[in-house]
PyMOL CGO cylinders between C-alpha atoms (Angstrom):
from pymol import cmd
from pymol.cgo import CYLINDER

trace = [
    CYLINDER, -8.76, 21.75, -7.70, -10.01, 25.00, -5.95, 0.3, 1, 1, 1, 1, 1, 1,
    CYLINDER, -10.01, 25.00, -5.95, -8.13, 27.41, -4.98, 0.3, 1, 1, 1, 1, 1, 1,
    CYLINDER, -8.13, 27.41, -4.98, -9.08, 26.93, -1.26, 0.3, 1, 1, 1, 1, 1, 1,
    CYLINDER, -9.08, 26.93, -1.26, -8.10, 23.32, -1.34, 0.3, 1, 1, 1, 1, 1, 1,
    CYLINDER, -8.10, 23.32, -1.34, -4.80, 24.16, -2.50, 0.3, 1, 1, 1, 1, 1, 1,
    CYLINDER, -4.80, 24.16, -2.50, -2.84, 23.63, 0.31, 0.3, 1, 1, 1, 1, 1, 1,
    CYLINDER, -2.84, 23.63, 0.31, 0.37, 21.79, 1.31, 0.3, 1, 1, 1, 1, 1, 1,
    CYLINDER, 0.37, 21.79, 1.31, -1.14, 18.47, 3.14, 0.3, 1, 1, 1, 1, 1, 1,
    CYLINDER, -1.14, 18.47, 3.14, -2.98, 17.86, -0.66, 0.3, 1, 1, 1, 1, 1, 1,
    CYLINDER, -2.98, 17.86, -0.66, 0.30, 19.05, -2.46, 0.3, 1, 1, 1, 1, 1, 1,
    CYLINDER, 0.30, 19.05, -2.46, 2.01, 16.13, -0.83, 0.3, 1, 1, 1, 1, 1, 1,
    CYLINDER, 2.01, 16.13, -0.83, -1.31, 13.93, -1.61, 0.3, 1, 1, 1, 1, 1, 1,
    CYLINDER, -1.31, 13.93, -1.61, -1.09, 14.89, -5.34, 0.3, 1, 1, 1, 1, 1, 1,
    CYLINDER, -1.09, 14.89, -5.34, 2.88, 13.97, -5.40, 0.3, 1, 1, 1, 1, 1, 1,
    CYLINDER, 2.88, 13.97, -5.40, 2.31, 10.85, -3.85, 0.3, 1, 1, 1, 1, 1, 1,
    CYLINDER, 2.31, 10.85, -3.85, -0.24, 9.92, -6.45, 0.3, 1, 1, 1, 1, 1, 1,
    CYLINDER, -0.24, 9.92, -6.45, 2.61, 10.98, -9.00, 0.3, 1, 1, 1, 1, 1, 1,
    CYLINDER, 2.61, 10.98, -9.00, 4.74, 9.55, -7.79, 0.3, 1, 1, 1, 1, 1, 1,
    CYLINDER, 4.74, 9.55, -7.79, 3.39, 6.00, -7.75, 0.3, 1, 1, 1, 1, 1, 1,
    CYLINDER, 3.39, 6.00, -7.75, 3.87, 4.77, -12.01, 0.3, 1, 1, 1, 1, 1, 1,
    CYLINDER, 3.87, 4.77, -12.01, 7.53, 5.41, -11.40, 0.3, 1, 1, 1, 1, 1, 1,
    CYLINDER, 7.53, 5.41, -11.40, 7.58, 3.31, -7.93, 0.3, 1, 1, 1, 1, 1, 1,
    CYLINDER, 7.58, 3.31, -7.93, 5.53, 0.51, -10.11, 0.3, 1, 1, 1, 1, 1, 1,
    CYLINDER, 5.53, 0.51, -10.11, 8.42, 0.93, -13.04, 0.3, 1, 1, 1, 1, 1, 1,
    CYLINDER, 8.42, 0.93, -13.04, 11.20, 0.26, -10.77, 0.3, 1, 1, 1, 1, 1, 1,
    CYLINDER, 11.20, 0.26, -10.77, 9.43, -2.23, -9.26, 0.3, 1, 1, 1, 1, 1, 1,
    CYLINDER, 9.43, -2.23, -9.26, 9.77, -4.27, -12.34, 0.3, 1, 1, 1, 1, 1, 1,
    CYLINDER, 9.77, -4.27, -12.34, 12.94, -4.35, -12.75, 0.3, 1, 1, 1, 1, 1, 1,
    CYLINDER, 12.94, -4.35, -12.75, 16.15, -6.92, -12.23, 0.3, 1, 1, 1, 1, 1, 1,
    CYLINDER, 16.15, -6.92, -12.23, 18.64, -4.66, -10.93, 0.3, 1, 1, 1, 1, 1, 1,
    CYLINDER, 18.64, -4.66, -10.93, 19.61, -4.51, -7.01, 0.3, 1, 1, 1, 1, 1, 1,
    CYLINDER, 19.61, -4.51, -7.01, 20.04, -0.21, -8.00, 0.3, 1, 1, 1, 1, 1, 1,
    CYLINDER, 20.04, -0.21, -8.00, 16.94, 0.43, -9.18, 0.3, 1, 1, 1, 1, 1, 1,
    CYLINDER, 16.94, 0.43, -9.18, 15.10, -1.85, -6.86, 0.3, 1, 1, 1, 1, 1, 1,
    CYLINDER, 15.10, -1.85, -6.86, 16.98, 0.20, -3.97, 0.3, 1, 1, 1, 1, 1, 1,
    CYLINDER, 16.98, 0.20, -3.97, 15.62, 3.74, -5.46, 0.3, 1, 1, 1, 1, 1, 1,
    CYLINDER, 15.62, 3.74, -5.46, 12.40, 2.23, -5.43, 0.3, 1, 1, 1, 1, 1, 1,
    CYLINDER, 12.40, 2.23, -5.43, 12.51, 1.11, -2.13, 0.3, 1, 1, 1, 1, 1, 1,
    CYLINDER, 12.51, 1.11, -2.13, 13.73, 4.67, -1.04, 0.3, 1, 1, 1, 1, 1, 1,
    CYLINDER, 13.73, 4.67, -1.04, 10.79, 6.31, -2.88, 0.3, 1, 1, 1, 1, 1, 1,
    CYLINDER, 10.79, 6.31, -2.88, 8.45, 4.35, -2.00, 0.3, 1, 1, 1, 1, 1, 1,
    CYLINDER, 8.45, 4.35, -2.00, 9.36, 4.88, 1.73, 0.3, 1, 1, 1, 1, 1, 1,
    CYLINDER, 9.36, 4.88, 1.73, 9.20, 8.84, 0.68, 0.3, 1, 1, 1, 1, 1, 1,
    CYLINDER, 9.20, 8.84, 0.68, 5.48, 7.81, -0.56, 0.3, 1, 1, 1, 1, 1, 1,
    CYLINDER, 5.48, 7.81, -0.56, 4.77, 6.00, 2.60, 0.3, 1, 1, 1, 1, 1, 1,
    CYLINDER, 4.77, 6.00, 2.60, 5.80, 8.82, 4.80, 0.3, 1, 1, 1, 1, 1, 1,
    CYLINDER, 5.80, 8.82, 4.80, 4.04, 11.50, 3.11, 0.3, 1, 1, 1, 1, 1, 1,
    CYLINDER, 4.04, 11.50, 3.11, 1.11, 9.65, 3.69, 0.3, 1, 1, 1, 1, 1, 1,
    CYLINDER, 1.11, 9.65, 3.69, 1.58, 10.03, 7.77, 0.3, 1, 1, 1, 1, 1, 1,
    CYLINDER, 1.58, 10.03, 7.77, 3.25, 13.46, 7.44, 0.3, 1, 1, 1, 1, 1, 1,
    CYLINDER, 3.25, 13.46, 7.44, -0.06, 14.87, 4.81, 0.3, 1, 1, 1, 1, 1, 1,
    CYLINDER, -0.06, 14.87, 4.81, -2.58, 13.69, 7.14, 0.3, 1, 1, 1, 1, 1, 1,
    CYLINDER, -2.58, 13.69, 7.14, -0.64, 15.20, 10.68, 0.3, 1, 1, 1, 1, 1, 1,
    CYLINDER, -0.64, 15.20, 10.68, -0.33, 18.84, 8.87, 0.3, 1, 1, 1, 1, 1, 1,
    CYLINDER, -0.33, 18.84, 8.87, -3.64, 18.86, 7.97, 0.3, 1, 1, 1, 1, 1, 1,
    CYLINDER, -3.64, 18.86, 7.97, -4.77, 17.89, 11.12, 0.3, 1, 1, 1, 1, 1, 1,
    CYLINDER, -4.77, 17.89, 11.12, -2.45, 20.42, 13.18, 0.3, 1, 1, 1, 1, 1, 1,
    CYLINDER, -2.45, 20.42, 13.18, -3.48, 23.15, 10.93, 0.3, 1, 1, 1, 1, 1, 1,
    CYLINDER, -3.48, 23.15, 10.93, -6.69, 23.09, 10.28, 0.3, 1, 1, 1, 1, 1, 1,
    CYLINDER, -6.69, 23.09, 10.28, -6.29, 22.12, 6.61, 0.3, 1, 1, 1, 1, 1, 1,
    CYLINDER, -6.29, 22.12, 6.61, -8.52, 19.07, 5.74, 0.3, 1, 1, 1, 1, 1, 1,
    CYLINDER, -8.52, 19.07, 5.74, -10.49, 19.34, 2.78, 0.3, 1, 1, 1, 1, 1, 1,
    CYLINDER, -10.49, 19.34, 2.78, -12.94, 18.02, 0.96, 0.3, 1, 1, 1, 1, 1, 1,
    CYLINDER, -12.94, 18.02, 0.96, -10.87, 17.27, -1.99, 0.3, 1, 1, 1, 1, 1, 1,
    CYLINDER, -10.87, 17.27, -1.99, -8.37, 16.47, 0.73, 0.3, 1, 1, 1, 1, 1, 1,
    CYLINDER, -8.37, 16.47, 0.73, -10.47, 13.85, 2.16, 0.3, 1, 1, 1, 1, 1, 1,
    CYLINDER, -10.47, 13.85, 2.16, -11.39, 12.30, -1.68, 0.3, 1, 1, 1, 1, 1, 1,
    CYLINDER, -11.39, 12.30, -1.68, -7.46, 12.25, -2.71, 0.3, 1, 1, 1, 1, 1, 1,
    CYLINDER, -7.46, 12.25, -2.71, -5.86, 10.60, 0.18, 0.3, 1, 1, 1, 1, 1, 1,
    CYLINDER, -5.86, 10.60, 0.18, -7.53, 7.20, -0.08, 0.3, 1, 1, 1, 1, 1, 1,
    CYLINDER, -7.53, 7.20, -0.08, -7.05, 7.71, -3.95, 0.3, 1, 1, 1, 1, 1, 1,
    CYLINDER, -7.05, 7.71, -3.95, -3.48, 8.09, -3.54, 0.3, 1, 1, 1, 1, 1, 1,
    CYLINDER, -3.48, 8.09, -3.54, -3.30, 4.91, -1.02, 0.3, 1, 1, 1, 1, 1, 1,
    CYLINDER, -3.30, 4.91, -1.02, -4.71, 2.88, -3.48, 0.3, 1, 1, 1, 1, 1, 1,
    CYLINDER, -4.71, 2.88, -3.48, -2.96, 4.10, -6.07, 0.3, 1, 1, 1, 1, 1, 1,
    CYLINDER, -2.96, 4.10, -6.07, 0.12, 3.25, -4.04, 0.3, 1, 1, 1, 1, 1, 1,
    CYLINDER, 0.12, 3.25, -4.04, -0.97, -0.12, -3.60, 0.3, 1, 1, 1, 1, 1, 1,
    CYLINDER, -0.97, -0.12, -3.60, -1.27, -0.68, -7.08, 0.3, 1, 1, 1, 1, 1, 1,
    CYLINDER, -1.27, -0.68, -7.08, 2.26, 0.73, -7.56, 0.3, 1, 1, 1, 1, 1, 1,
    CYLINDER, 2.26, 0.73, -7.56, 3.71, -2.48, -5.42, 0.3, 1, 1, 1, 1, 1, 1,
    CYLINDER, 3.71, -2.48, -5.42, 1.12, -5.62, -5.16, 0.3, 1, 1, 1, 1, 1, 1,
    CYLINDER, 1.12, -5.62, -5.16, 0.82, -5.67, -8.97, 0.3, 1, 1, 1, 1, 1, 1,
    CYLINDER, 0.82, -5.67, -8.97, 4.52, -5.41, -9.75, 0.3, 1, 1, 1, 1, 1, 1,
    CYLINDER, 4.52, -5.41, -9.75, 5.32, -8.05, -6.68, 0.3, 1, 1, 1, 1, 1, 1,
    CYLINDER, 5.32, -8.05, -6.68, 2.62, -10.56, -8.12, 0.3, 1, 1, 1, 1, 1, 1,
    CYLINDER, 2.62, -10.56, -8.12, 4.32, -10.36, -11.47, 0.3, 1, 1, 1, 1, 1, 1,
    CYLINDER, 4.32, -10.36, -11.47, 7.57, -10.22, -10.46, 0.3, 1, 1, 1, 1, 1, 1,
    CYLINDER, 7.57, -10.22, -10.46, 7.63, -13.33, -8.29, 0.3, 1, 1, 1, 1, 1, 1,
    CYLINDER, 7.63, -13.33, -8.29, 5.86, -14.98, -11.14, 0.3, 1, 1, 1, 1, 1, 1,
    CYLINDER, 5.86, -14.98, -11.14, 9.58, -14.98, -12.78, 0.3, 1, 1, 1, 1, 1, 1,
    CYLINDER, 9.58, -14.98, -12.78, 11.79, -18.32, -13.08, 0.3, 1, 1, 1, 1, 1, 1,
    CYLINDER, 11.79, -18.32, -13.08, 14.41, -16.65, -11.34, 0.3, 1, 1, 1, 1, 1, 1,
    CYLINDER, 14.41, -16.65, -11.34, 15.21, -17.63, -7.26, 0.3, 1, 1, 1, 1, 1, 1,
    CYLINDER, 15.21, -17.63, -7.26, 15.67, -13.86, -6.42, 0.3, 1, 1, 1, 1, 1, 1,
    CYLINDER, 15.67, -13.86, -6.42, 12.21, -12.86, -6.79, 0.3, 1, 1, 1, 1, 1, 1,
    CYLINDER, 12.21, -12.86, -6.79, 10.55, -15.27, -4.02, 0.3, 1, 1, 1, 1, 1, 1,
    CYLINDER, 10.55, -15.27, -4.02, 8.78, -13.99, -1.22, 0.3, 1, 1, 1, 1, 1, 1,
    CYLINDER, 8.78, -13.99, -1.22, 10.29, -15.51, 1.55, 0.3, 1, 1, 1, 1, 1, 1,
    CYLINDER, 10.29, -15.51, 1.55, 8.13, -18.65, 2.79, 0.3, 1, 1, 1, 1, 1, 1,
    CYLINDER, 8.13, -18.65, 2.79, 5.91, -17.42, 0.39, 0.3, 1, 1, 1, 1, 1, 1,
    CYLINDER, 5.91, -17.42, 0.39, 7.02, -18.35, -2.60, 0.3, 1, 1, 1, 1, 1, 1,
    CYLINDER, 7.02, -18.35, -2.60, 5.47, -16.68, -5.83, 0.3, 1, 1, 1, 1, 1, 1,
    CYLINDER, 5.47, -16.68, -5.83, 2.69, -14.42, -4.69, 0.3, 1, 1, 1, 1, 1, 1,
    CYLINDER, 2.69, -14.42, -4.69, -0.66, -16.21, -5.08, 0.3, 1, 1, 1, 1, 1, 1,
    CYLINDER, -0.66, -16.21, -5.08, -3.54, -14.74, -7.17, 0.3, 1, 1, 1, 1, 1, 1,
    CYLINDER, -3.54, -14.74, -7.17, -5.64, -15.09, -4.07, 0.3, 1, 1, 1, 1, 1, 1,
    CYLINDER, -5.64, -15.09, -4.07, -3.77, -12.40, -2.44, 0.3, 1, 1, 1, 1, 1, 1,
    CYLINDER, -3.77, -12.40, -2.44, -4.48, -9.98, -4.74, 0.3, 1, 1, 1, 1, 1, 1,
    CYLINDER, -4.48, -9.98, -4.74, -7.94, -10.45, -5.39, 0.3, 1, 1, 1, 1, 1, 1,
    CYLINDER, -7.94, -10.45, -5.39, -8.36, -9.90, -0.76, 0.3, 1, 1, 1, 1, 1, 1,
    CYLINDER, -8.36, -9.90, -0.76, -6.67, -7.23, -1.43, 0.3, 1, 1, 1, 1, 1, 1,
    CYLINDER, -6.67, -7.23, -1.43, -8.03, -5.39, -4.53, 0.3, 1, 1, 1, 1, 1, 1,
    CYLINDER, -8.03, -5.39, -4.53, -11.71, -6.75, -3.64, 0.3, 1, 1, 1, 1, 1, 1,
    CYLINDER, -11.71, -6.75, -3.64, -11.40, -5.17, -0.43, 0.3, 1, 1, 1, 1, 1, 1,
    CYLINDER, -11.40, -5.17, -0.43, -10.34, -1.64, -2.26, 0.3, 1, 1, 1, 1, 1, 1,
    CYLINDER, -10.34, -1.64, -2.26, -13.17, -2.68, -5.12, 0.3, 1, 1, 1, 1, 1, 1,
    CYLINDER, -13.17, -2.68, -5.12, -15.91, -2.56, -2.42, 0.3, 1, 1, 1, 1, 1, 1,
    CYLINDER, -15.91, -2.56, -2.42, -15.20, 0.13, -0.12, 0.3, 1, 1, 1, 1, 1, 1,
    CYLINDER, -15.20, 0.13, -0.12, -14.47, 2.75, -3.63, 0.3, 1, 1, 1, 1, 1, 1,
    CYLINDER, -14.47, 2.75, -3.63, -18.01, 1.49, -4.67, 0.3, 1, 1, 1, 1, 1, 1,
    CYLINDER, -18.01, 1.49, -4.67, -19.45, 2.86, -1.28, 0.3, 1, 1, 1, 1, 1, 1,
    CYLINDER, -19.45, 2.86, -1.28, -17.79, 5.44, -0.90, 0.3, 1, 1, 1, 1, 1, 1,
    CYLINDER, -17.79, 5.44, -0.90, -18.61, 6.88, -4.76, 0.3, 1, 1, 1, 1, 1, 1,
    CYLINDER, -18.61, 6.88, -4.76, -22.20, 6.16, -4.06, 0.3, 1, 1, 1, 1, 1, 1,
    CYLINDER, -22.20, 6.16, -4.06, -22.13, 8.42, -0.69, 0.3, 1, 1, 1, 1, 1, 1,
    CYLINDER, -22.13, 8.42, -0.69, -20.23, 11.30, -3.00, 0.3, 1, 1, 1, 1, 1, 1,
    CYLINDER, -20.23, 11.30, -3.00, -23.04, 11.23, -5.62, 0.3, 1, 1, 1, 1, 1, 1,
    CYLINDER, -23.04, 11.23, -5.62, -25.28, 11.44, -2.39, 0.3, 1, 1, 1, 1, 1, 1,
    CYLINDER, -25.28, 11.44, -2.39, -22.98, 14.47, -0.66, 0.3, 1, 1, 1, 1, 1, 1,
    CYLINDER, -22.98, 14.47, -0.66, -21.58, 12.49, 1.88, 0.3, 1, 1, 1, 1, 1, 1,
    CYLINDER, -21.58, 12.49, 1.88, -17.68, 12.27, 1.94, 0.3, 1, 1, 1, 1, 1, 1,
    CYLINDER, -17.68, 12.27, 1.94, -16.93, 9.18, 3.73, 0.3, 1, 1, 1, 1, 1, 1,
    CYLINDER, -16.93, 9.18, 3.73, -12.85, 9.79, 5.04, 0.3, 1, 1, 1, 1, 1, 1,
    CYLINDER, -12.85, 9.79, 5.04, -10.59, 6.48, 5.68, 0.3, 1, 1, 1, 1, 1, 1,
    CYLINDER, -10.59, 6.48, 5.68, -11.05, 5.22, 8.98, 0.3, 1, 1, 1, 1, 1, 1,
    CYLINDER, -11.05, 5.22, 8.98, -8.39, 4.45, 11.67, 0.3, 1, 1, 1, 1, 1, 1,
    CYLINDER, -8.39, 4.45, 11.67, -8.75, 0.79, 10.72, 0.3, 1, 1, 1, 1, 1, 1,
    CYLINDER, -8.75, 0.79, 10.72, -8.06, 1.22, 7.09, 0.3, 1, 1, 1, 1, 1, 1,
    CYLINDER, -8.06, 1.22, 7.09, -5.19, 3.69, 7.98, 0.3, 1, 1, 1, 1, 1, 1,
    CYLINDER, -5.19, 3.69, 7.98, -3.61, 0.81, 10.20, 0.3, 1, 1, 1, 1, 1, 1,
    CYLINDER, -3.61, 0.81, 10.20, -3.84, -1.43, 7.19, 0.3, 1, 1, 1, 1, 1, 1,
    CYLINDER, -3.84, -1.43, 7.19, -2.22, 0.68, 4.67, 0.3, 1, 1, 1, 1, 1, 1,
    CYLINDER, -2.22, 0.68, 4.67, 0.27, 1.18, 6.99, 0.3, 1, 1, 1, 1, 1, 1,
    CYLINDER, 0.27, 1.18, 6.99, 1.17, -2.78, 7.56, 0.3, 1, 1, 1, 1, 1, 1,
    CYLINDER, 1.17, -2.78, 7.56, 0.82, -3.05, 3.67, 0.3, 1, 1, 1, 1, 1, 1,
    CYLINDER, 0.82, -3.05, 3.67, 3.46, -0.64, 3.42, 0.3, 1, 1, 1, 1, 1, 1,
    CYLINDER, 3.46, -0.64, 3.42, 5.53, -2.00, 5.81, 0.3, 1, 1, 1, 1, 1, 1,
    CYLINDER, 5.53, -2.00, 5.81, 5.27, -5.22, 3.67, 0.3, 1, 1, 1, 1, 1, 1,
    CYLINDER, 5.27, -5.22, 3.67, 5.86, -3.82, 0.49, 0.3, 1, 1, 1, 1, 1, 1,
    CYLINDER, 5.86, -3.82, 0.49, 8.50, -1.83, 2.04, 0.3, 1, 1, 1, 1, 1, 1,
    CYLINDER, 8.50, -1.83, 2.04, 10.79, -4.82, 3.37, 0.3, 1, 1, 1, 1, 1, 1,
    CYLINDER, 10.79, -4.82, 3.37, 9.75, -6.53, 0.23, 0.3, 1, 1, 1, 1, 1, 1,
    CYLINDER, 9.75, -6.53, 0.23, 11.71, -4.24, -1.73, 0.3, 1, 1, 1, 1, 1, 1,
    CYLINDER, 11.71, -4.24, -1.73, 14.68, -4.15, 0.50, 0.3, 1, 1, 1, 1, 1, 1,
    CYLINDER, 14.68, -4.15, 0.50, 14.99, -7.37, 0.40, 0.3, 1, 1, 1, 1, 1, 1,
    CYLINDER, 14.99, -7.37, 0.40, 14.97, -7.76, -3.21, 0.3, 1, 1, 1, 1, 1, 1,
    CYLINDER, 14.97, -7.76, -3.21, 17.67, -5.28, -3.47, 0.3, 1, 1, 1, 1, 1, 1,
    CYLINDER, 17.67, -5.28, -3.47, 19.18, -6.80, -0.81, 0.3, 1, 1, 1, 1, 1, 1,
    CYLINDER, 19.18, -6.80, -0.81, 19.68, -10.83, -1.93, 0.3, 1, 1, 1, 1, 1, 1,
    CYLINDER, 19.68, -10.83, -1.93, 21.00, -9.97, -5.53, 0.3, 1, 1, 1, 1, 1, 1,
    CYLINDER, 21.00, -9.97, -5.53, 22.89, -7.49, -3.55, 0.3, 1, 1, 1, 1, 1, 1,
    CYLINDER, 22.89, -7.49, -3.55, 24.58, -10.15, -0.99, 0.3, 1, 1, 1, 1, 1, 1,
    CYLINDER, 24.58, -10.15, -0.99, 24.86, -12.92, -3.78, 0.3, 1, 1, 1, 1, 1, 1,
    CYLINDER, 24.86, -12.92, -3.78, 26.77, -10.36, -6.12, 0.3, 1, 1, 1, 1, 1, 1,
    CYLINDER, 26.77, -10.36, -6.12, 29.46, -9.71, -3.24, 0.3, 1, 1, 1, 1, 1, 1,
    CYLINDER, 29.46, -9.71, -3.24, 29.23, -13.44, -1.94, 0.3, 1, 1, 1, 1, 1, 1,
    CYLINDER, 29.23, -13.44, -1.94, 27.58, -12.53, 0.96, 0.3, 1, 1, 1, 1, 1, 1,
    CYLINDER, 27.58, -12.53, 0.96, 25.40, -15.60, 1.15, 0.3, 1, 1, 1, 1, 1, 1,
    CYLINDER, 25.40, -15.60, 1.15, 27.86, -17.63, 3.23, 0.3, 1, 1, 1, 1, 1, 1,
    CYLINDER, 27.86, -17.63, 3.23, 28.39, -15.33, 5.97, 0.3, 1, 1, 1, 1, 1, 1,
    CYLINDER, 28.39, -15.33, 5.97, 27.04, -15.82, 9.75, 0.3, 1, 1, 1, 1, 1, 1,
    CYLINDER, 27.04, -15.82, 9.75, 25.93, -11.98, 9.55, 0.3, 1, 1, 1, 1, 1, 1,
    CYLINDER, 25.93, -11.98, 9.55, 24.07, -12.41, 6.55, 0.3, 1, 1, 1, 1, 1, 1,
    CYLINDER, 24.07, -12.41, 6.55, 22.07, -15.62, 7.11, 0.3, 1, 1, 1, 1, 1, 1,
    CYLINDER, 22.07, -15.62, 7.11, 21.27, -14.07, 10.52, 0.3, 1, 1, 1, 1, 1, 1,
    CYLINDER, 21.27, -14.07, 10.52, 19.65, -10.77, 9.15, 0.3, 1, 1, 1, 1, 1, 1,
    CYLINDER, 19.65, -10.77, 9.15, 18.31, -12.91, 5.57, 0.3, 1, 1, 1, 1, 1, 1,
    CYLINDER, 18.31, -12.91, 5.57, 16.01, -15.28, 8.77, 0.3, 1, 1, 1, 1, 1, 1,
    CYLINDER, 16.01, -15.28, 8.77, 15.55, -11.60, 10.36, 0.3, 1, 1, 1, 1, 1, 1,
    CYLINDER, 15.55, -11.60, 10.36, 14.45, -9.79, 7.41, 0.3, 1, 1, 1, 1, 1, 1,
    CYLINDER, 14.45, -9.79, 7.41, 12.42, -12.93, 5.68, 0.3, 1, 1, 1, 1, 1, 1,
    CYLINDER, 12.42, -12.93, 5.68, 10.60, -13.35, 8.44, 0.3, 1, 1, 1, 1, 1, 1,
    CYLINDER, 10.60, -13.35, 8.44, 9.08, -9.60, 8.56, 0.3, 1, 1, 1, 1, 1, 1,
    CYLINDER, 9.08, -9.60, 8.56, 8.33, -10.01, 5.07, 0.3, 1, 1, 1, 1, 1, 1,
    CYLINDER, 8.33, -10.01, 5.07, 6.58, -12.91, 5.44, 0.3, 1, 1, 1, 1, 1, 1,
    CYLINDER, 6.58, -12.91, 5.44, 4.88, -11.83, 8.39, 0.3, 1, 1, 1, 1, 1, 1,
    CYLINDER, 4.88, -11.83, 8.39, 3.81, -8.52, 7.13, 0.3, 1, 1, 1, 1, 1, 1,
    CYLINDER, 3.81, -8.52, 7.13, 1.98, -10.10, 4.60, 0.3, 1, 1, 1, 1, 1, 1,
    CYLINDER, 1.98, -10.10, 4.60, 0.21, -12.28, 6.80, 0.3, 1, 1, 1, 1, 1, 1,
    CYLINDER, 0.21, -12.28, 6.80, -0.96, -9.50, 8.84, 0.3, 1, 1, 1, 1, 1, 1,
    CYLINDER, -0.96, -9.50, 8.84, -1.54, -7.34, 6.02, 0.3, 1, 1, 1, 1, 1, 1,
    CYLINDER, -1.54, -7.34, 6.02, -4.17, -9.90, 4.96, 0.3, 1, 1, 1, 1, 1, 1,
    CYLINDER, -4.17, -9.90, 4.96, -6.06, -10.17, 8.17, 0.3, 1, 1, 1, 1, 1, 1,
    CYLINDER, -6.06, -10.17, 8.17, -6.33, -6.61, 8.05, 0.3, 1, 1, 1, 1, 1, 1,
    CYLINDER, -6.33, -6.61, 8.05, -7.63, -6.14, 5.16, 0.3, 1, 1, 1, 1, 1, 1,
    CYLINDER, -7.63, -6.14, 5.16, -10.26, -8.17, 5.87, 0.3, 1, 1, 1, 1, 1, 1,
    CYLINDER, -10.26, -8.17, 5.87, -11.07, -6.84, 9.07, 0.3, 1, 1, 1, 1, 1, 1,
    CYLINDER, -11.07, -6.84, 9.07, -10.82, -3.24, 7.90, 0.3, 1, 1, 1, 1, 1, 1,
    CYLINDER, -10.82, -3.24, 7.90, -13.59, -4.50, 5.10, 0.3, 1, 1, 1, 1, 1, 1,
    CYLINDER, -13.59, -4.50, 5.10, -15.41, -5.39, 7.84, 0.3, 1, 1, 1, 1, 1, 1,
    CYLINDER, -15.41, -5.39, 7.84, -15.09, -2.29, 10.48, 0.3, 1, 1, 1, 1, 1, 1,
    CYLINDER, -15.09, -2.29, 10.48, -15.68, -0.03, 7.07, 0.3, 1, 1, 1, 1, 1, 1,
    CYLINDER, -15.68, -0.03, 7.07, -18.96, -2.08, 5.85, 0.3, 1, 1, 1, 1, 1, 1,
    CYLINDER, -18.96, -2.08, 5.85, -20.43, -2.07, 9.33, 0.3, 1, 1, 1, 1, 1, 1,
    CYLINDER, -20.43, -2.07, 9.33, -19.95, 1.56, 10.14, 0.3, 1, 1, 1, 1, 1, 1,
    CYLINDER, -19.95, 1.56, 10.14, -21.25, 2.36, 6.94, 0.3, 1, 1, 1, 1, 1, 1,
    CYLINDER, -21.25, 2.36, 6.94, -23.81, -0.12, 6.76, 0.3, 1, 1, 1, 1, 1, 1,
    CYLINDER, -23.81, -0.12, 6.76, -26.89, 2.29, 6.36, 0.3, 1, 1, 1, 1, 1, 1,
    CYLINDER, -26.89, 2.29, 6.36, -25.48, 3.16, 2.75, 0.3, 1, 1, 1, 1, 1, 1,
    CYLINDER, -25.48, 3.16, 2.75, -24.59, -0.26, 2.12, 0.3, 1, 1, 1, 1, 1, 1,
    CYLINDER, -24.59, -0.26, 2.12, -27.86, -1.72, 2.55, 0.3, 1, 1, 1, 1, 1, 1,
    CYLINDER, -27.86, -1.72, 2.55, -29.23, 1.67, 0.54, 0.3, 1, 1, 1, 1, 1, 1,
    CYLINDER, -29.23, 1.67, 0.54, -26.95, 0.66, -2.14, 0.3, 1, 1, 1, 1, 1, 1,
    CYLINDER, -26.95, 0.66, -2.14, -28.31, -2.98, -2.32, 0.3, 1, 1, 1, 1, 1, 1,
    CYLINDER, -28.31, -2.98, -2.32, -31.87, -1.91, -2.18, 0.3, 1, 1, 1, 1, 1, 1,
    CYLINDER, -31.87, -1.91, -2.18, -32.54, -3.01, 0.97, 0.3, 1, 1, 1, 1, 1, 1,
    CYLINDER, -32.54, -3.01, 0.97, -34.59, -0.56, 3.01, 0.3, 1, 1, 1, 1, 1, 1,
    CYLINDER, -34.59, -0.56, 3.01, -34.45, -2.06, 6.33, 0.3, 1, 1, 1, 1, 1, 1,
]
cmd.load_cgo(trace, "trace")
């Protein structure tokens, strides 16, 4: 990275982007501790992501590289969760259902991959053409509900082995916040879905001069 571009919004960028195998690791696992430390850094991930962007903005600090690492480290943070939840609520075990969900259907993750897929092949051919094409506000918005999704998601997984360790299940309190806290899981999927999609579409149209350069189509 050049020196000039080495400045603290794309330090945060670059830890984010490290940041992400160990979120994916913990992830994985079966324990209601280490799927609370990866909820808690992968809220630290999330955040950074708002708090990289506002410094560079305030201060005059976005970048090229800047610009080329932030939607690398979304993705990457993406990665980090869908791919874990997918195989995770593949398991035979009743703790690792999305609620109303169920297991995570393979459909989900090739919206939300394909999505990724097709905007990284546009925006790599405007590089090679000098163009830097920056994330939108409509792809921000998504990555945001996708990380409010795969936020609760990981609460709540911590959470239910949590409350059947201690016996929780039985209690008014916890059947009120379990309807509570399924419900914006299950939600936040939903409307991290639609989003993607429309965000495919906002991106493709805006861009749709390369896109039809791309496919050969002059006109």
């Amino acid at each position: 990275m050049a020196s000039g571009s080495w400045n603290l919004p794309n330090a945060i960028t670059v830890a984010r982007i490290l940041a992400c195998p160990l979120i994916l690791v913990l992830t994985l696992s079966s324990s209601a501790g280490t799927l609370f430390w990866a909820f808690v850094l992968f809220t630290a991930a999330a955040v950074s992501d708002l708090w990289d962007g506002y410094l560079a903005r305030k201060h005059g600090l976005v970048t090229t590289v800047g610009k080329l690492l932030d939607p690398i480290a979304d993705k990457l943070l993406l990665a980090s969760t869908f791919i874990p939840f997918y195989l995770v609520s593949q398991r035979p075990d009743p703790f690792t259902d999305i609620p109303v969900w169920g297991a995570m259907p393979l459909w989900v993750l090739i919206v939300i991959f394909g999505r990724e897929v097709a905007v990284t092949v546009l925006r790599s051919w405007a590089a090679r053409r000098g163009s830097v094409i920056s994330a939108g506000p409509s792809g921000k918005i998504k990555a945001f509900t996708q990380n409010i999704f795969s936020g609760a998601l990981l609460l709540w997984y911590s959470l239910v082995r949590i409350a059947h360790e201690r016996e929780w299940t039985q209690t008014g309190l916890w059947e009120g916040w379990a309807v509570f806290h399924g419900s914006v899981v299950a939600l936040g999927l939903a409307v991290a879905l639609i989003l993607t999609v429309y965000s495919m579409g906002v991106y493709l149209w805006q861009n749709r001069a390369l896109a039809r350069e791309r496919s050969g189509d002059p006109s």
